[in-house]
N, C-alpha and C positions, 0 to 999 in steps of 0.2 A: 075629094079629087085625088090626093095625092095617092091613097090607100087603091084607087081603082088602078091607075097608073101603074104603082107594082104590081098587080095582080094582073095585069095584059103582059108585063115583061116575064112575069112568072109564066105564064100559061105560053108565050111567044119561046121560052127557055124550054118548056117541057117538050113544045109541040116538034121541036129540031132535033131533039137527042136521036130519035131512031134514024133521022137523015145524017147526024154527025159521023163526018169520017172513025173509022176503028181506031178507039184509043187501047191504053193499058187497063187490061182489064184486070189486073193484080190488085188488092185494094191499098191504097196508101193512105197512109196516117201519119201526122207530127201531132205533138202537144207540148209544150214548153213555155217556163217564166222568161222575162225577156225585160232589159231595162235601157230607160229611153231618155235623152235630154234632148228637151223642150225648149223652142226660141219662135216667140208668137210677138209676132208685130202691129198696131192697127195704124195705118198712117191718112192722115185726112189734113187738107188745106188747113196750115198753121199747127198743125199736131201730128206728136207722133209718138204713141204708147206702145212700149217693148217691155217685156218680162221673158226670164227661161227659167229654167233649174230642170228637175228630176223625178223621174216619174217611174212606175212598176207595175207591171201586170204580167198577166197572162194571156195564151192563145192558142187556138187548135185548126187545125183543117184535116180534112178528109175528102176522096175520089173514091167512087165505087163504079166499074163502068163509064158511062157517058155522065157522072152527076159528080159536082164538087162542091161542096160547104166549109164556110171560113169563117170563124168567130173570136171575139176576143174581149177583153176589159183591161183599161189603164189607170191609173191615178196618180197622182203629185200635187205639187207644192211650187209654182213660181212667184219667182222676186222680180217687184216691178226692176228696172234700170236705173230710173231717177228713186229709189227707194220709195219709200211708201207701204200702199196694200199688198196682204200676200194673194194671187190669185189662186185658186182650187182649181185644179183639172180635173177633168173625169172623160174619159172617151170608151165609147164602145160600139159594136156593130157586128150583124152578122148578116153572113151571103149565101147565095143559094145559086148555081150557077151549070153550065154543061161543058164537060170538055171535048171539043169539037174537032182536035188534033192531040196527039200528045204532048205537044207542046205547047197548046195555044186551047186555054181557058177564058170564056167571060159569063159575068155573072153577076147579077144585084142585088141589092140590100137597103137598108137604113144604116147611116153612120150617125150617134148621138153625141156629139161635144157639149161640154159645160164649161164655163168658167164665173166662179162664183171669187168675188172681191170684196171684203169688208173695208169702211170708214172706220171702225174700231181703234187703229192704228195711228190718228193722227189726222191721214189723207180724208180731205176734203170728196165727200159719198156725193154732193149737188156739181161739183164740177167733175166728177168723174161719168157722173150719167151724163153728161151735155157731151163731153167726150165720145162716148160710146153710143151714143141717139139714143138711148134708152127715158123712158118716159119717167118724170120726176114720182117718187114713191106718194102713197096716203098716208096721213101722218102718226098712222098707227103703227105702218109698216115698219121691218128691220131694216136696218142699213143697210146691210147684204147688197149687193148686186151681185145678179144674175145671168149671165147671157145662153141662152140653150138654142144649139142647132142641130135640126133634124137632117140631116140629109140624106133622098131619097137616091141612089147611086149606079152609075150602069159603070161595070169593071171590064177591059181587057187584059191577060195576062200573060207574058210568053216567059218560057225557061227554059235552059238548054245545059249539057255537059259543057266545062270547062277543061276539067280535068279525070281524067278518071284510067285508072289503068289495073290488070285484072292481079300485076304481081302488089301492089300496095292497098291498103286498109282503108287509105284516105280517097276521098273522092270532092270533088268541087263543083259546083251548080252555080249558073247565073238566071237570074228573072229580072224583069222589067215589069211593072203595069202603069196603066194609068187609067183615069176616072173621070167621070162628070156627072152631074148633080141633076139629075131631070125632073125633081122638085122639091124644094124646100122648104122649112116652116122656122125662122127667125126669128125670139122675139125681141128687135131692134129697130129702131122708127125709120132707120134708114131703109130703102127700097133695095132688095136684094136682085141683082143682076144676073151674076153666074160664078159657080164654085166649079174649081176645077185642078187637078193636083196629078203628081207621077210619083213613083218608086221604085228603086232600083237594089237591088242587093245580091249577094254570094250566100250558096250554103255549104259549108264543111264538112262532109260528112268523116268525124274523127278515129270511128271504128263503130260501126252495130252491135245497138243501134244510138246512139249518142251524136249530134250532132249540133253545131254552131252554128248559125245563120247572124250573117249583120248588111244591116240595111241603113239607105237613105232617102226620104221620104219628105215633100214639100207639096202645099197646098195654099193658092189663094182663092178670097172671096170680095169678088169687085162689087160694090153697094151705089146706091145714088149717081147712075152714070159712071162708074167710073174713081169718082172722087174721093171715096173712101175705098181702101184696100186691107184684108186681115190676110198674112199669111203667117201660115206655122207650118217649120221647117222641125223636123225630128233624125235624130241619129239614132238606132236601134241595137241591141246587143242580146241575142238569144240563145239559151242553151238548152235542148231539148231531147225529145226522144220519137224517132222517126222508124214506121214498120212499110216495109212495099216500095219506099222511095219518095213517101212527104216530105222528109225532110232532109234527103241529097243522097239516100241510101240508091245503091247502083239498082237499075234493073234489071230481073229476071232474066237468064237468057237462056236459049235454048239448048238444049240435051240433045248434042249431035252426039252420032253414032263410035264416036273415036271418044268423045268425053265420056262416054256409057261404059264403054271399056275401060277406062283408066282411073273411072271412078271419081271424077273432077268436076265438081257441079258448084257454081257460083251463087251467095248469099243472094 
């Protein structure tokens, strides 16, 4: 069900591109390492499990035309609050999407989160699962717990100049997006409700093609009514390399007849 779901939103994205207003048809591209600290919370009647620390990966995007794809991978290492187990993060996803304005991208995908916690440490693995509704192990199994979610994701995205002026190198971009979950696969005994999150950040463009993008990024997931809550809130810090304007590089502009003459044509 979930896999048919995508594949209507996919076909619903393809079948709009030739009705999508004229974007930038110049192709842009970023691809840059990017490092992130992590603050994940899960609060439930009588309890309340927080861990953060630090995490690192990589990411890319690309526009060709009416079509934009976004992918990425992270990983770390969080420390519960009350000490304890370390949790393992792992997060990844990628999107496939149309841009419909120059401004104004949306697009879907699979977002994959893990976080995997050992007993190894001391922390009691039987109350940590009643904690998280996860179902008690077979007695062969590892201590390990696991939680992995899939989530299936519909994006809107908007980005605009901030700054940008034709005698300086630097240039500055703002984005917003935000998302929801239009189906997901848990494995938490708790009933999953609805997943839903926003992002907002600047990008730098420091001189071409090199540029800094930082960002802020939160997401909750309301379980059983309501009464269980996971959110993770992330701060981003990215250094990359952006061609056409992925990653805040100015756009192309056109060769008036006075700039032809003087021989002044912008990166």
């Amino acid at each position: 069900m979930t896999s048919l779901r995508f594949c209507v939103l996919i076909v619903a994205l393809v079948v709009s591109l030739p009705q999508a207003a004229t974007a930038q048809s110049r192709p842009q591209f970023w691809v840059g390492a990017h490092g992130r600290h992590v603050s994940a919370r899960t609060s439930a009647p009588g309890t309340i499990d927080g861990s953060s620390g630090f995490a690192w990966g990589a990411d890319g995007s690309g526009r060709w035309y009416h079509l934009s794809m976004r992918a990425g991978y992270t990983q770390g290492s969080l420390e519960h609050h009350a000490g304890g187990a370390v949790r393992e993060y792992v997060e990844g996803f990628a999107h496939i999407g149309a841009v419909l304005l120059p401004f104004l991208e949306v697009g879907a995908g699979p977002l994959i989160r893990t976080w995997t916690s050992s007993g190894s440490d001391g922390t009691n693995p039987s109350i940590l699962r009643v904690q998280l509704g996860i179902p008690p192990p077979q007695p062969s199994s590892s201590t390990d717990i696991t939680q992995r979610w899939v989530l299936w994701q519909l994006r809107g995205r908007f980005d605009a100049p901030i700054y940008d002026s034709e005698e300086s190198a630097v240039a500055i971009r703002g984005f917003a997006q935000g998302w929801a979950s239009v189906n997901s696969e848990v494995n938490v005994a708790n009933h999953l409700d609805s997943v839903r999150g926003g992002e907002a950040g600047i990008i730098v463009r420091l001189g071409a093609p090199v540029a800094l993008r930082m960002t802020y990024a939160i997401d909750e997931a309301r379980l059983s009514g309501g009464r269980r809550r996971d959110t993770v809130e992330t701060i981003s810090l990215a250094l990359g390399l952006s061609v056409g304007g992925g990653g805040g590089e100015r756009p192309a502009q056109p060769v008036t007849a006075s700039r032809a003459r003087t021989g002044n044509h912008e990166p």
